[in-house]
N, C-alpha and C positions, 0 to 999 in steps of 0.2 A: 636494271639500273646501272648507273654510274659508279667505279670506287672513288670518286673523286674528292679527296677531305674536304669537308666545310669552312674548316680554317686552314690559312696559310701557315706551312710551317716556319721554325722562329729565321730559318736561314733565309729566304726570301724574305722578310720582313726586315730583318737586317738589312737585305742588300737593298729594298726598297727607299731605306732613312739614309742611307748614305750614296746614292747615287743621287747624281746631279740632274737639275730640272733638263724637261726637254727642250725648254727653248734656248738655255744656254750649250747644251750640246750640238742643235744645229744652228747657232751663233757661230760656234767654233770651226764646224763642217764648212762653213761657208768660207769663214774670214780664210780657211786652210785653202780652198778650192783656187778664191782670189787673188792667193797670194801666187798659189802654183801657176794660174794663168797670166800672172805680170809678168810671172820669172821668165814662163813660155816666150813671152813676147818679146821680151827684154832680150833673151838670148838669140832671139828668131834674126832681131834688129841689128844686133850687131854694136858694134861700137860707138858713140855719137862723136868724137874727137879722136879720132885715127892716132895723130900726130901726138895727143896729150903725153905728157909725161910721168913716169910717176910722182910720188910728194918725197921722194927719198933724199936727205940732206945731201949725204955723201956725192951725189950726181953732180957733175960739171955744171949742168946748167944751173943749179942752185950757189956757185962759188962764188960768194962775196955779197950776195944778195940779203940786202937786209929788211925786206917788204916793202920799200920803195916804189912808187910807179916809175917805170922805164923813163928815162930822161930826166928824171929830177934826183939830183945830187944830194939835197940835202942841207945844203949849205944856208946862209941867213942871206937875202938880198938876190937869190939865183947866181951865186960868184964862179960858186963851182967848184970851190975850196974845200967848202964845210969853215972856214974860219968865222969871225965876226967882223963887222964894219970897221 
């Protein structure tokens, strides 16, 4: 015969109530795989705006810009001022 105990000992039993279901560990296996293959691809692709800049204030291209679309001043009437009528 077997010596194989009939009862589980208390430490695997332990570890049995505090280990997590199986379908949320291969939830997670997955969500991990998917994310490693966007990253794959993502880096594979390269950059999608070459030119972009960063968002860093301090940059020239950001001097004076106050999130205005290009060509509009700001002004009341289109003047060009910024004054009032």
């Amino acid at each position: 015969m077997t010596d194989r105990p009939q009862h589980p000992t208390p430490a695997i039993t332990t570890l049995k109530q505090w280990a997590p279901p199986p379908a949320l560990v291969g939830f997670l296996a997955l969500l991990i795989c998917m994310f490693a293959a966007a990253y794959g691809v993502g880096a594979a692709a390269g950059p999608v705006a070459p030119g972009m800049r960063s968002g860093e204030i301090d940059s020239p291209a950001f001097d004076g810009d106050l999130g205005r679309p290009h060509g509009h001043s700001g002004g009341a009437g289109g003047t060009g001022t910024g004054g009032t009528r």
